[in-house]
N, CA, C and O atoms as a GROMACS GRO file, in nm:
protein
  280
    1UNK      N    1   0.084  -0.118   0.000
    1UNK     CA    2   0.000   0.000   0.000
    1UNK      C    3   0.089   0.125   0.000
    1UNK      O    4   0.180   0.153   0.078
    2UNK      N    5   0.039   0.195  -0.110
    2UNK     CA    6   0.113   0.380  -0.099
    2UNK      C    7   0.050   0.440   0.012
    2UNK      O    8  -0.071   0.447   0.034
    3UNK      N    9   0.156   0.489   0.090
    3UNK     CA   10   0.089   0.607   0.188
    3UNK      C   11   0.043   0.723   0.127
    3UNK      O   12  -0.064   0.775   0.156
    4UNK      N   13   0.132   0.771   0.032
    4UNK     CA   14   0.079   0.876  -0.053
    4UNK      C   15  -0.038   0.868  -0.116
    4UNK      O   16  -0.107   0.964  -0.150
    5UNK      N   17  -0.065   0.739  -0.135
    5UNK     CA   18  -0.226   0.801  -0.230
    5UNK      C   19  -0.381   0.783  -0.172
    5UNK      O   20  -0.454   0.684  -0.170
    6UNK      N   21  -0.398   0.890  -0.135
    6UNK     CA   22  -0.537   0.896  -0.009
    6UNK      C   23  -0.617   0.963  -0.126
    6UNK      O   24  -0.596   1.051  -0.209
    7UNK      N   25  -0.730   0.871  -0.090
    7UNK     CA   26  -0.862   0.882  -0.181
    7UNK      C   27  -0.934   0.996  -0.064
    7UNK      O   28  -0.896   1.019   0.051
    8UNK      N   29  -1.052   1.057  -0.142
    8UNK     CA   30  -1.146   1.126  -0.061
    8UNK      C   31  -1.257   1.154  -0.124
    8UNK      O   32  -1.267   1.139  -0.245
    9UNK      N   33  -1.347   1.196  -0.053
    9UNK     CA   34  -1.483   1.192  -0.072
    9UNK      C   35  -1.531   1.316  -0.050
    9UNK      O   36  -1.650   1.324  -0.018
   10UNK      N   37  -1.420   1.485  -0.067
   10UNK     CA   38  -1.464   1.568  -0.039
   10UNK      C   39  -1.561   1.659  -0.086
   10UNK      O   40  -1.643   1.728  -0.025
   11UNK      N   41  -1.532   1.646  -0.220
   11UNK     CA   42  -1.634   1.707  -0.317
   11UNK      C   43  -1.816   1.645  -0.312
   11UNK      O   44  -1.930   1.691  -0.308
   12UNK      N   45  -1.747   1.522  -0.316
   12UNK     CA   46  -1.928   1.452  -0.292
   12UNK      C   47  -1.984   1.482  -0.125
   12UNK      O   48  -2.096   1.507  -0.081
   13UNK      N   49  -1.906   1.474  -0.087
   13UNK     CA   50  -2.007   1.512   0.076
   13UNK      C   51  -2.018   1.677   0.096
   13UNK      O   52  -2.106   1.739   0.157
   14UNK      N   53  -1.927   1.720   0.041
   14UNK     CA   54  -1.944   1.876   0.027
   14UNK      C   55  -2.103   1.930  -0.029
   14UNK      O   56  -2.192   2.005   0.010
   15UNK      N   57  -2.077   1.847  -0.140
   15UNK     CA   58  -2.266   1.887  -0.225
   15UNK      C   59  -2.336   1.845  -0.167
   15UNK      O   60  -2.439   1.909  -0.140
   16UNK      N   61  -2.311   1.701  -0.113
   16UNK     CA   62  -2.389   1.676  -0.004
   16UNK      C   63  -2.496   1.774   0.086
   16UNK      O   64  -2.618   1.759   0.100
   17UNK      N   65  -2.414   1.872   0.138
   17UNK     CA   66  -2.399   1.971   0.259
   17UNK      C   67  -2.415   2.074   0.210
   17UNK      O   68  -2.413   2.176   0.278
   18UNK      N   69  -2.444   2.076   0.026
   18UNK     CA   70  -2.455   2.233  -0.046
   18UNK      C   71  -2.418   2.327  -0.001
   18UNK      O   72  -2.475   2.432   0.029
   19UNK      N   73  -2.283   2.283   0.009
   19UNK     CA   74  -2.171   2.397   0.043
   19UNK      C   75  -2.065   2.430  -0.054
   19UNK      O   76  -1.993   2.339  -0.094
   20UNK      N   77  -2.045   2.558  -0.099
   20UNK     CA   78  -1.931   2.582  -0.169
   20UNK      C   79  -1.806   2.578  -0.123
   20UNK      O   80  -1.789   2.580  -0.001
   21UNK      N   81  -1.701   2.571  -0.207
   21UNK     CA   82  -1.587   2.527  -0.156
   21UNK      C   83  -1.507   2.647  -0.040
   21UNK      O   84  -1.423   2.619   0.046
   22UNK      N   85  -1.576   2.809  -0.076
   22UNK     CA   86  -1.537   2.839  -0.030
   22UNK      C   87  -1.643   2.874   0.114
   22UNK      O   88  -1.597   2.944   0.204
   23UNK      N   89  -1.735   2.839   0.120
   23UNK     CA   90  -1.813   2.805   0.248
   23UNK      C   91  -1.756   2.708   0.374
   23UNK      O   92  -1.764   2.727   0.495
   24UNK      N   93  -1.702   2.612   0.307
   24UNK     CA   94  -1.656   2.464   0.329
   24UNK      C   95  -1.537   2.560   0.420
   24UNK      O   96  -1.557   2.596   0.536
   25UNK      N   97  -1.430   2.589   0.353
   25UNK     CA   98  -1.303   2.683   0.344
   25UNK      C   99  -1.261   2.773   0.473
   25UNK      O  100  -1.158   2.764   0.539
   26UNK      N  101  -1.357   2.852   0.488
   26UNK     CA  102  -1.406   2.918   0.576
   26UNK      C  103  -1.494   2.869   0.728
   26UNK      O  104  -1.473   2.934   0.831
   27UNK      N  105  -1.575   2.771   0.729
   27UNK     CA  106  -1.549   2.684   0.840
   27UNK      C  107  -1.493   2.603   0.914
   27UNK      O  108  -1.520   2.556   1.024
   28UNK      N  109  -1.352   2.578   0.788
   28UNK     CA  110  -1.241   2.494   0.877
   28UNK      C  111  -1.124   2.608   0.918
   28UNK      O  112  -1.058   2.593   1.021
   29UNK      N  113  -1.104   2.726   0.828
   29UNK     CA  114  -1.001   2.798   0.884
   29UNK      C  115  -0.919   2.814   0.791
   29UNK      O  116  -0.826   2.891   0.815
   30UNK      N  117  -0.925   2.740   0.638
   30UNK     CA  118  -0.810   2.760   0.507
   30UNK      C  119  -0.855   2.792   0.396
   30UNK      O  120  -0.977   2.804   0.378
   31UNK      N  121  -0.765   2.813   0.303
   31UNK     CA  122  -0.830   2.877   0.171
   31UNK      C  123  -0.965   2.817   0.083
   31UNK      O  124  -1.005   2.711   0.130
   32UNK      N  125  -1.006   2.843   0.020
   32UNK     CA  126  -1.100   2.808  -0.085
   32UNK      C  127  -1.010   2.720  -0.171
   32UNK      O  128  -1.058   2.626  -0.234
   33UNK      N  129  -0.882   2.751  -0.173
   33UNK     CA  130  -0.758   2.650  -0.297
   33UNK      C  131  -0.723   2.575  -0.237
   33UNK      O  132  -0.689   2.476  -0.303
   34UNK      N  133  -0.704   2.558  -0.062
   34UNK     CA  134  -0.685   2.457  -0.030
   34UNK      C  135  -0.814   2.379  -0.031
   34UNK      O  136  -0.782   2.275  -0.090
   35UNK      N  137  -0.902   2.372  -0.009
   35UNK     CA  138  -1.013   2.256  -0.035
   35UNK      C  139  -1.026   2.240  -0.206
   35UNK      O  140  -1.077   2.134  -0.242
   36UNK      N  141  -1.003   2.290  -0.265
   36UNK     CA  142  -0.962   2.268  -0.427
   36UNK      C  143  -0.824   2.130  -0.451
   36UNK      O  144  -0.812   2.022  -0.508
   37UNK      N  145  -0.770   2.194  -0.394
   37UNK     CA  146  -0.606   2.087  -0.361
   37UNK      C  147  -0.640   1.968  -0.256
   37UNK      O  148  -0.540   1.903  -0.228
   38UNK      N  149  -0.712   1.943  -0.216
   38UNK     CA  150  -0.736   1.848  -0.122
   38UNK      C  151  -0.874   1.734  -0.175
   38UNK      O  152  -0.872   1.613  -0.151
   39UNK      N  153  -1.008   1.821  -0.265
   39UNK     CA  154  -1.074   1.724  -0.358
   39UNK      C  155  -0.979   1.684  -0.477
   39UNK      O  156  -0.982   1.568  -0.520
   40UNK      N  157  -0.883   1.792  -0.538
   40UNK     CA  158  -0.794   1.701  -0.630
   40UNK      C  159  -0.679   1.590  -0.620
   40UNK      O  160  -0.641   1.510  -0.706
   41UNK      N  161  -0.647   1.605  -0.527
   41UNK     CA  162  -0.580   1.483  -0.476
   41UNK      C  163  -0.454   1.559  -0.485
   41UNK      O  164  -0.358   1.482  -0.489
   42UNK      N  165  -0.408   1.730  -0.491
   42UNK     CA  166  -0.294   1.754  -0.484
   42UNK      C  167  -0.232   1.756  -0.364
   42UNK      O  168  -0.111   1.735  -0.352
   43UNK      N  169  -0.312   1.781  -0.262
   43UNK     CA  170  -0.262   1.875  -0.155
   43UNK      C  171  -0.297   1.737   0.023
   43UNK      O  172  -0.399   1.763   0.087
   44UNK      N  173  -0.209   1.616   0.072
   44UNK     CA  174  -0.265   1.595   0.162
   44UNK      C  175  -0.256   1.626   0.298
   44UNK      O  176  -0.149   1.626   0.359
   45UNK      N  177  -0.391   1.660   0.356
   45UNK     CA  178  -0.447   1.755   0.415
   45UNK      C  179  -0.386   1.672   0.592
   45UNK      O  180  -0.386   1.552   0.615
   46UNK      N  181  -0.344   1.775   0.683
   46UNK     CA  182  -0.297   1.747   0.772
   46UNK      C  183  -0.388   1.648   0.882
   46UNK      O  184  -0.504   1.614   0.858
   47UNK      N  185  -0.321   1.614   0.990
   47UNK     CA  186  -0.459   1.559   1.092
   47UNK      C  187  -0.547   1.649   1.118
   47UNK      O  188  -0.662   1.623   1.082
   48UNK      N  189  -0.526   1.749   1.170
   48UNK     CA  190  -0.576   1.857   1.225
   48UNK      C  191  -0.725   1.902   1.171
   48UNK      O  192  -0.836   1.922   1.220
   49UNK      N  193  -0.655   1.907   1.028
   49UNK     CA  194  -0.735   1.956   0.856
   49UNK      C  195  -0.855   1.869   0.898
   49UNK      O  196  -0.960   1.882   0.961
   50UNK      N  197  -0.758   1.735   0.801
   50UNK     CA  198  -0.880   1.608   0.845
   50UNK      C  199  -0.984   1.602   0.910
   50UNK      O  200  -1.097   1.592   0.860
   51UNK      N  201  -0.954   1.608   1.042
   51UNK     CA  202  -1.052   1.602   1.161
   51UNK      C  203  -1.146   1.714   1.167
   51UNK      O  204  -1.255   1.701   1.224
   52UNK      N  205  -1.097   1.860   1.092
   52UNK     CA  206  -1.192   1.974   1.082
   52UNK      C  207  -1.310   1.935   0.957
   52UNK      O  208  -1.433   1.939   0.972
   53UNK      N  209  -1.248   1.904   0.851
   53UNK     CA  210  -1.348   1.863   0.758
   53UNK      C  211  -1.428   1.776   0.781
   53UNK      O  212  -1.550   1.792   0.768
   54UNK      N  213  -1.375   1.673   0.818
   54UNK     CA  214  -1.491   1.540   0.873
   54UNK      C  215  -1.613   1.607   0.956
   54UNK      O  216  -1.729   1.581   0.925
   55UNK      N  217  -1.579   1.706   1.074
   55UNK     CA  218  -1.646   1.737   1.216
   55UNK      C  219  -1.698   1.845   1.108
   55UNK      O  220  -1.785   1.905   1.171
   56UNK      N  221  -1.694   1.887   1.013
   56UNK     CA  222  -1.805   2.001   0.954
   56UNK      C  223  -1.876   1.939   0.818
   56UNK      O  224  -1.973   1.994   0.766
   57UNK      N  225  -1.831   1.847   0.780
   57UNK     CA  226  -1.914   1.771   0.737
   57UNK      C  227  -1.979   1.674   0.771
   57UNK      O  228  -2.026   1.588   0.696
   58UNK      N  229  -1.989   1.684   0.938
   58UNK     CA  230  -2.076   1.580   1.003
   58UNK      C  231  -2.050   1.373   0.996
   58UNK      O  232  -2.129   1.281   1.018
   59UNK      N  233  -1.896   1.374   0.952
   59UNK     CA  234  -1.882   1.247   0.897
   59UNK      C  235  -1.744   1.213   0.956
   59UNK      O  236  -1.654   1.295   0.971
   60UNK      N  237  -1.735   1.057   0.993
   60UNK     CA  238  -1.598   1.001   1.040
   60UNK      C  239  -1.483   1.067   0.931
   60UNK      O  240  -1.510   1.070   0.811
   61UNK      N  241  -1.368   1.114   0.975
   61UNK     CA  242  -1.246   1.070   0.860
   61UNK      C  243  -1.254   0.998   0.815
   61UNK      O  244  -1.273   1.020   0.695
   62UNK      N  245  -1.249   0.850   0.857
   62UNK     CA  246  -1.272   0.722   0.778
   62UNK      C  247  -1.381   0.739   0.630
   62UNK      O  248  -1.363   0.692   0.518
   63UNK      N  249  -1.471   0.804   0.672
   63UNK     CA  250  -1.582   0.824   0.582
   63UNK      C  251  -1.552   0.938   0.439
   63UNK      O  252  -1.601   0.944   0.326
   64UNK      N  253  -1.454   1.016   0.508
   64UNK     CA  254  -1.398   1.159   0.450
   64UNK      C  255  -1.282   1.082   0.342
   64UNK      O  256  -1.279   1.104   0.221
   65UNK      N  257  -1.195   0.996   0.409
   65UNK     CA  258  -1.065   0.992   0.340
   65UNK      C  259  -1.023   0.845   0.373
   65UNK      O  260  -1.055   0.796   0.481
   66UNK      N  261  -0.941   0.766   0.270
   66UNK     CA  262  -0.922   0.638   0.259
   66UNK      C  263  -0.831   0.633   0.178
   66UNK      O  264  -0.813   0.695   0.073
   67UNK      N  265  -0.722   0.489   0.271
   67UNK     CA  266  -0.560   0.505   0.148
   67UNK      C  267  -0.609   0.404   0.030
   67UNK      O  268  -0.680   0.305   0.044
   68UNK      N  269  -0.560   0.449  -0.078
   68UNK     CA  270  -0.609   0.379  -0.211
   68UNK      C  271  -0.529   0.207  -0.176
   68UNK      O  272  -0.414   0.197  -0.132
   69UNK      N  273  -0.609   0.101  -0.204
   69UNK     CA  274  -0.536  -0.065  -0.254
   69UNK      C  275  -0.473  -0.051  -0.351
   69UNK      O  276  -0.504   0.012  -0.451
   70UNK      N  277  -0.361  -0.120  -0.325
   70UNK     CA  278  -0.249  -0.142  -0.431
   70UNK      C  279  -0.350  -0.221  -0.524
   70UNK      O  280  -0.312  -0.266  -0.631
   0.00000   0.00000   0.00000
C-alpha cells in the first residue's frame, strides 16, 4: 500500500452539505484552494485539517478519506 495516495470523498459530501468550496473553506479555517487541492488529490491535508473537515461535514475521517489498494 502507498501512503501517498489517499482517496477522498470531499467534493461529494461537500454537495452533499450544499456547500461551496469556499463556504466549506471558511469553516475549517483555510483557503478556498486549499479545499480545491485536497478534492484534487494535490494537496494531503494534515490531521488537524482532516478532523476539521470530517467534524463540519458531520462524517468520520474514515468516511472523508481512505488510502487507495495497491
Amino acid at each position: 500500500m502507498n501512503p501517498h495516495i489517499l482517496n477522498n470523498r470531499l467534493k461529494e459530501l461537500r454537495a452533499r452539505n450544499n456547500l461551496t468550496q469556499a463556504q466549506l473553506a471558511e469553516a475549517v479555517g483555510v483557503t478556498r484552494k486549499t479545499i480545491n487541492t485536497v478534492e484534487n488529490r494535490v494537496f494531503i491535508p494534515s490531521t488537524v485539517l482532516a478532523l476539521k473537515l470530517a467534524k463540519a461535514l458531520d462524517v468520520s475521517v474514515e468516511e472523508l478519506f481512505s488510502l487507495e489498494e495497491e
